[in-house]
C-alpha positions in Angstrom: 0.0 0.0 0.0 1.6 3.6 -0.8 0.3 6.8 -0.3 -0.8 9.6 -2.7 -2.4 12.5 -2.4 -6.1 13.0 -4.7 -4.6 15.7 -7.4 -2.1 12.3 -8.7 -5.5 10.5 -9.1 -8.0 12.9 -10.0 -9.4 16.3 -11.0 -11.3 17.9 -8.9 -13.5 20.8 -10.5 -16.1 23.0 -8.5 -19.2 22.6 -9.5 -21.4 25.1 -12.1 -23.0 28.5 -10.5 -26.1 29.0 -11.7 -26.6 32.8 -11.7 -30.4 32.8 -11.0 -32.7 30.6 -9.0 -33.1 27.0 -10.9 -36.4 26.8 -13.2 -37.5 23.4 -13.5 -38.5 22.3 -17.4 -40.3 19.3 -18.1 -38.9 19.5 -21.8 -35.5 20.3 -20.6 -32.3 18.4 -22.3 -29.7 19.1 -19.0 -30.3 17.6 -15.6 -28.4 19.3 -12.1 -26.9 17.2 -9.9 -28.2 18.9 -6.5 -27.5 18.1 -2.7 -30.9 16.7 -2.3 -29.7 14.3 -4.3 -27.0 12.5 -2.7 -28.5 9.7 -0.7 -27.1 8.5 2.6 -25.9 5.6 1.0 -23.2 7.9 -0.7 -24.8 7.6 -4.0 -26.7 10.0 -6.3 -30.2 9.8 -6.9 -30.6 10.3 -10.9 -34.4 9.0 -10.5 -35.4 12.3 -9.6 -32.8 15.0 -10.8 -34.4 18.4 -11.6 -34.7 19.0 -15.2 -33.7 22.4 -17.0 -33.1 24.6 -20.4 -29.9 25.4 -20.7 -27.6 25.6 -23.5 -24.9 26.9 -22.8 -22.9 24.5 -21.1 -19.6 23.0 -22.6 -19.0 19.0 -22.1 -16.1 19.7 -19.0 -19.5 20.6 -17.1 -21.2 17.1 -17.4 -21.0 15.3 -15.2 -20.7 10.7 -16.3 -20.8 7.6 -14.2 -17.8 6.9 -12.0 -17.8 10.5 -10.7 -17.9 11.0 -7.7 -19.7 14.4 -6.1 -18.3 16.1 -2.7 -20.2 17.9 -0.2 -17.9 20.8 0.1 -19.9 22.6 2.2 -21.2 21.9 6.1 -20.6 19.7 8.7 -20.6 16.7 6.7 -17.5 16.8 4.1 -18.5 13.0 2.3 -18.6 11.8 -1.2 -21.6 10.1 -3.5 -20.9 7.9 -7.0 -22.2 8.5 -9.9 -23.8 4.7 -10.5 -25.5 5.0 -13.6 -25.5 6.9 -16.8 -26.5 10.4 -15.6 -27.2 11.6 -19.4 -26.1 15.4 -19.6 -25.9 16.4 -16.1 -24.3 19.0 -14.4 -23.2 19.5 -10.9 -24.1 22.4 -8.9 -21.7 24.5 -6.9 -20.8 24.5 -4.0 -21.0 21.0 -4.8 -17.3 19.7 -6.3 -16.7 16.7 -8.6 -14.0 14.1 -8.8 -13.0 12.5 -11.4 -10.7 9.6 -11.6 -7.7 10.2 -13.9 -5.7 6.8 -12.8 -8.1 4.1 -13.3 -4.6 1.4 -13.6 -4.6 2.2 -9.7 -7.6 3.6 -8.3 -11.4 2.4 -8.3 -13.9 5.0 -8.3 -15.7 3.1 -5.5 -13.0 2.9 -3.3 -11.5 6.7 -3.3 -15.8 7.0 -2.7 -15.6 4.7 0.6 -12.2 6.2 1.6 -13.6 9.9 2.1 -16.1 8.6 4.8 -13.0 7.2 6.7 -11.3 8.7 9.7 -8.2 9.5 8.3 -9.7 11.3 5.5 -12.2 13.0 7.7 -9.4 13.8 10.1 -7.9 15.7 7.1 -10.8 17.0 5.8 -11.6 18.5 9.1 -8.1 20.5 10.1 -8.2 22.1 6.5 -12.2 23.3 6.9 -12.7 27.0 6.2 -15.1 29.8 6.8 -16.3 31.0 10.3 -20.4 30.1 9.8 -20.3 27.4 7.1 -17.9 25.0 6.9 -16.4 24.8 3.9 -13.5 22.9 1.9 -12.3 24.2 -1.0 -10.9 22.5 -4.5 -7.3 23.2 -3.6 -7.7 21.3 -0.2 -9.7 18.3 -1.3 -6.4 17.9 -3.8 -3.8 17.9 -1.6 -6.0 15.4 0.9 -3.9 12.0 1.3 -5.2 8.2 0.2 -4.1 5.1 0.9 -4.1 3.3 -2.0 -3.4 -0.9 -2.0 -3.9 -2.7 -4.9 -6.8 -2.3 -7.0 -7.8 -5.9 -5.7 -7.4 -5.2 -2.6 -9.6 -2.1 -3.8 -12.6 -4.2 -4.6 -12.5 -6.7 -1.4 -13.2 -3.5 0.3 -15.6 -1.8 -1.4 -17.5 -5.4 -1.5 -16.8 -5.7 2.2 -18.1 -2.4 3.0 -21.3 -2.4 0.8 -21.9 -6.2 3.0 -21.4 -4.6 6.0 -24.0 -1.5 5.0 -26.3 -3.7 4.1 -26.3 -5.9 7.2 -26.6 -2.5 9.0 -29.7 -1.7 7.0 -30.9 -5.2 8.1 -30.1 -5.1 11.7 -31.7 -1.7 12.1 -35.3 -3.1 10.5 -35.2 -6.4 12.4 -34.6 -4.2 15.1 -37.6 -1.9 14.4 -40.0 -5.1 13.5 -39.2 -6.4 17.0 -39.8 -2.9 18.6 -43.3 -2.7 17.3 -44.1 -6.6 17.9 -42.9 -6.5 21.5 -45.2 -2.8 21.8 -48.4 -4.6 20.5 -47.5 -7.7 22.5 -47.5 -5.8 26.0 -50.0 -3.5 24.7 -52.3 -7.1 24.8 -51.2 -7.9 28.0 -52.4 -4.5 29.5 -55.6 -4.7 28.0 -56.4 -8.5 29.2 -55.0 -7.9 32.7 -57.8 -7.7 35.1 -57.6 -5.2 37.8 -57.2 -6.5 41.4 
């Protein structure tokens, strides 16, 4: 394993400013990649991306599958992938993207788990800015070091993660199920309990 730092992997770009509010278009051709959109799983939602006119975008703004799309901004400084084929998209500021550069070395999946780490958040967290909103900017997120093992060491982890999310998710709605059985059981036993 050797250590690199994201600028030898990756570019990092801001995302686009929209001058004016955002209009929604049913008939619109470019889709915006917003921060409602990034799920908790650290994906991106493109089920439901807003829809616009807009034509003057140039192809460095689109955004394709295998980026990934940082939450510059607030107290949570994580990373979503790009899953799927986003069509034209674009990614709004203060949003940033990533885009793999290396892909010999580097899995977009993994550089995606690695950013929810300690040691990245560690990072991520001495080189915040701004007094009111946190706020990390392109420069930083560059110079931010990554542990990098093989590329198939790579995948055992981002398969051993995605498991270990998933029996999580499972856990917590087991959990739940037995929360409300248990309520209804005692619930019964109040209600067939006959006073003294």
């Amino acid at each position: 394993m050797h250590a690199v730092i994201i600028k030898d992997i990756a570019t990092v770009q801001m995302g686009y400013s929209f001058r004016s509010r955002l209009e929604a278009s049913e008939n619109g051709k470019v889709v915006v990649i917003q921060m409602k959109d990034l799920l908790d799983d650290n994906s991106v939602d493109c089920s439901r991306l807003m829809k616009i006119d807009m034509h003057t975008l140039k192809e460095q703004h689109f955004a394709r599958k295998g980026d990934l799309v940082f939450r510059s901004r607030g107290q949570v400084n994580t990373s979503a992938i790009i899953r799927g084929n986003p069509g034209k998209a674009v990614i709004a500021a203060p949003l940033l993207r990533i885009r793999i550069t290396n892909f010999e070395n580097v899995l977009p999946e993994y550089l995606n788990w690695y950013i929810s780490q300690a040691d990245a958040q560690r990072y991520l967290t001495s080189v915040q800015a701004g007094t009111s909103v946190n706020m990390i900017r392109s420069k930083e997120l560059e110079e931010m070091p990554v542990h990098l093992p093989s590329l198939k060491m790579q995948n055992n982890i981002v398969e051993l993660a995605a498991l270990s999310a998933r029996e999580r998710m499972i856990l917590s709605a087991l959990a739940e199920k037995r929360g409300r059985y248990i309520s209804v059981l005692l619930m019964q036993l109040a209600k067939e309990d006959k006073k003294c």
